[in-house]
N, C-alpha and C positions, 0 to 999 in steps of 0.2 A: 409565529410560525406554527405549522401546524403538525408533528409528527404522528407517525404512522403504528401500527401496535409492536414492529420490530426498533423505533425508534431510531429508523438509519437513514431516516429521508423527511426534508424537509418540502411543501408545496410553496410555489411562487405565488405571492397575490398582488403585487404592484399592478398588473394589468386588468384586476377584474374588481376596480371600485373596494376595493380592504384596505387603502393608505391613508393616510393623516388628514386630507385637504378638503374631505366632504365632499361636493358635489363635483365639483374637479376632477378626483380621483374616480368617478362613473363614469366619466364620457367615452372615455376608451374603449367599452364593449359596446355603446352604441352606433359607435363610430365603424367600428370594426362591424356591425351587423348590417348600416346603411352602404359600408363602402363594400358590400358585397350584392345588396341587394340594386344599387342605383348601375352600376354597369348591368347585372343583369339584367336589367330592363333596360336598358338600352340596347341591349344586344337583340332583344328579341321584337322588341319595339321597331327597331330598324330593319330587322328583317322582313317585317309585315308591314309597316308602311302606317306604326301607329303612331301618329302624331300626339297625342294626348300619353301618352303612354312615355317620349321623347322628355314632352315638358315636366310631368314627374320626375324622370329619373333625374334630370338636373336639377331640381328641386332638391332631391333627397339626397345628392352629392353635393352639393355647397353645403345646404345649411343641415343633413343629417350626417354627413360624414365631414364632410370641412372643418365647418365653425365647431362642430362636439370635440375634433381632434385637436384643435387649437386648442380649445379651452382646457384641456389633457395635459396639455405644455405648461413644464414649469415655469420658462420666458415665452409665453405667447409672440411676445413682438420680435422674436430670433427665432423662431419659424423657418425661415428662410435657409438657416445652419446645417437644416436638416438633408441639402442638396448639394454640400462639399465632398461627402465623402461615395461618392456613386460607384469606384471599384469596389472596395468591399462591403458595404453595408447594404442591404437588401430593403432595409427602413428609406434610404435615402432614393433608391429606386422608385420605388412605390411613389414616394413627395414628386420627383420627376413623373412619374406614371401619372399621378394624377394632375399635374399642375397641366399636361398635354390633352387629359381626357377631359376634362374642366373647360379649357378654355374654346377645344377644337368643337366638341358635343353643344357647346350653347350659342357657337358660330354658325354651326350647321342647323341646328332648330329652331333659332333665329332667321336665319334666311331661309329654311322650307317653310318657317309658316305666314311668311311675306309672299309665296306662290313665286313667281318668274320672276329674276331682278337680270336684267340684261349686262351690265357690270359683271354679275356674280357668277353667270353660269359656267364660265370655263374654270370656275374656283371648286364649283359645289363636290364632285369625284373626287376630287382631292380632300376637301376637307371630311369630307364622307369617312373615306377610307381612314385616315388618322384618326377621328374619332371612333371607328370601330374596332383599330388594331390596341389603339390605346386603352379604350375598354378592356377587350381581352388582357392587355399587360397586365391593367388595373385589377380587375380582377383576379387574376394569376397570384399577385405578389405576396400578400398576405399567407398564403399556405409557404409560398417558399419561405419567406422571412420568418416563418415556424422552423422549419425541416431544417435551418443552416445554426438551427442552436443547440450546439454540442451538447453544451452544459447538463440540458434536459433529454434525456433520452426517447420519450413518450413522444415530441414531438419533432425529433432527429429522423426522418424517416421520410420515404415517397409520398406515402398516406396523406397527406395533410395541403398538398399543392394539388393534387386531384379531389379529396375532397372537398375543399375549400371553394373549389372553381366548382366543380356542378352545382353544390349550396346557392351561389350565388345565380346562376343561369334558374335553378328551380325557382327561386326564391321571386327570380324576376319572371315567370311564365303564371304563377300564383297571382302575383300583385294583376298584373294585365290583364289574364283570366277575370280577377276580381274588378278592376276600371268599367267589363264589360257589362257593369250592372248599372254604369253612368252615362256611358260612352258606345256610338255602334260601333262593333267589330262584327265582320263580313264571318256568317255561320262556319263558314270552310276552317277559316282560321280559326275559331274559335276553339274545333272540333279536332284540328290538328297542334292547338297549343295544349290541349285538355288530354291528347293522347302521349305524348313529349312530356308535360308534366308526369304521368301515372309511369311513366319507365322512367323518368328521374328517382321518382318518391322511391322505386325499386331500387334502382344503383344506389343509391346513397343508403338506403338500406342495408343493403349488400357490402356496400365498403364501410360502412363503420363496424357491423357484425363482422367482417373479416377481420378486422384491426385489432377488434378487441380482444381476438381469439390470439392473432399472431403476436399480441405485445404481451400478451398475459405470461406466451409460452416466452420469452427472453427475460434481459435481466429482472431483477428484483426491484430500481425504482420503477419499470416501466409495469409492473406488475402491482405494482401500488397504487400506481395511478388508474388502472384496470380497478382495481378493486373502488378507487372513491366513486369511479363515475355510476359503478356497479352498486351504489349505497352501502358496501358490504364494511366499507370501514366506517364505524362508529356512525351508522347510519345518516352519512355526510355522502354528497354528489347524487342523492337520489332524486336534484330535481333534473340532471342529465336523464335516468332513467325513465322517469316518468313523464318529462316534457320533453323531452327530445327524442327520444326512444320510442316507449308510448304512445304519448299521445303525439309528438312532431312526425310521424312514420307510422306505424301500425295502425293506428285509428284515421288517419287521413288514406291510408292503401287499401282499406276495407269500407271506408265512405266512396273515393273514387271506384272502387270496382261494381259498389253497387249502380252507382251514378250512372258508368260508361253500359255495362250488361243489364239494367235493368230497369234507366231511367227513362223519366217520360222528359217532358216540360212544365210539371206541377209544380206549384208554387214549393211543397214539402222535398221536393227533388231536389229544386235551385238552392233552395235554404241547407241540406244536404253539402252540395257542391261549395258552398259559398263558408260552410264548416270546416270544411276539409282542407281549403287552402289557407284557413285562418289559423287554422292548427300547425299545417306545414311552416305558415312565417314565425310562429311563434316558436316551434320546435327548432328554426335556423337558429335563433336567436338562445335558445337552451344548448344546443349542441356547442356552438362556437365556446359560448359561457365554459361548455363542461369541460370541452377540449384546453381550455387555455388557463381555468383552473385544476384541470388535474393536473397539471406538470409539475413533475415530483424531480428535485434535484438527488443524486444516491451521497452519500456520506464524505465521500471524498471531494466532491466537486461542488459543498456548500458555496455559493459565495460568502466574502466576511459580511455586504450589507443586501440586504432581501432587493433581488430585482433579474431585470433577464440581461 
């Protein structure tokens, strides 16, 4: 455990790869970083009509979110356990969220990329729509199944279902953006995913600088947890600062602004652009890290065995 310089708060780490079991005990934050980024690419994928962009994201949700979260599991093959308890547990929503957007998502891009199946057509709206609302669920859940644990107060809060949810929509406008260096995507779109990304990279800027400011000023564990992501404690959580912060947001909002106000089509432009989203995926992937390692339990509400 890791205490703090007032010694009244301990940080969680069962979730962020620091447990007993090695490679095992990693998959959790990868999991949690694909099962953010494969809905939002499908969400944005589907709204533009990107096929290739479709087969990714189910790619990146089986086997980067699925199989890393299984392997997470300490009975992998009870799995299934995870989908008894659905009035109160937020974990077991999600397993149903996903086990919907899973199945209906690679239904549906399966038979769009077979073109006209005569059979299928009075199905395809339907299964359209399920796979997109399920998406949104999917993505949704993970912030809320933050914000409903008391325990920790850093992450007891609105904050973390809204920003968790645009994370993943950027995350997935980035990836697509960047396909379109494989794959054609029609100029229009391209130039309105690139505009929708640059006022993402803002809001999500905007709302973690808000959070940090508003959790700083409450109690004292949630001011702990400000301070690790801040590197100010014991110069620990400064790769929040620096990759998520930094370079996931500030150097990517100052890449894009040159890009959109003053770029051409030059090869040093593209390469520009193509930095900038590489930094943003990277920075999803530092933020979540920061966010779910900072959480600081305060002195009274230690659990007796480390976990959430």
């Amino acid at each position: 455990m890791i205490k703090t310089l007032r010694e009244g708060f301990v940080f969680q780490r069962d979730w962020t790869g620091k447990g007993e079991r090695g490679l095992r005990d990693q998959m959790l934050m990868p999991a949690i970083f694909f099962g953010a980024i494969s809905p939002g690419l499908y969400i944005t994928a589907l709204l533009t009509d990107f096929i290739p962009g479709l087969w990714v994201s189910v790619v990146l949700n089986i086997a980067g979110y699925g199989l890393a979260h299984i392997m997470y599991l300490g009975r992998m093959e009870r799995f299934w356990r995870g989908l008894l308890n659905l009035r109160h547990s937020w974990i077991s929503r999600g397993l149903l969220f996903n086990i919907i957007f899973t199945i209906s998502s690679t239904g549906f891009v399966v038979l769009r990329s077979m073109g006209t199946v005569a059979d299928s057509d009075q199905y395809m709206p339907v299964i359209k729509w399920i796979s997109f609302i399920s998406s949104l669920l999917f993505l949704a859940y993970p912030g809320f199944m933050l914000s409903f644990v008391k325990a920790i107060p850093f992450w007891h809060s609105a904050v973390e279902p809204l920003l968790f949810f645009i994370q993943g929509v950027l995350g997935g406008t980035a990836v697509q953006l960047l396909m379109g260096s494989l794959f054609r995507i029609d100029p229009s779109v391209s130039a309105g995913l690139l505009k929708i990304n640059y006022l993402l990279v803002i809001t999500v800027l905007l709302i973690i600088l808000s959070a940090l400011i508003i959790k700083s000023l409450h109690g004292e564990a949630e001011r702990a947890s400000v301070m690790y992501l801040l590197g100010i404690y014991r110069g620990e959580g400064r790769l929040f600062l620096y990759g998520a912060l930094i370079g996931g947001l500030v150097i990517p909002l100052l890449l894009l602004s040159l890009f959109i106000f003053y770029g051409g089509h030059t090869a040093v432009v593209t390469a520009t652009l193509y930095t900038a989203l590489i930094l943003e995926l990277t920075g999803i992937y530092f933020a979540k890290y920061g966010f779910i390692r900072a959480g600081a339990y305060p002195s009274d509400t230690i659990p007796k065995r480390e976990g959430v």
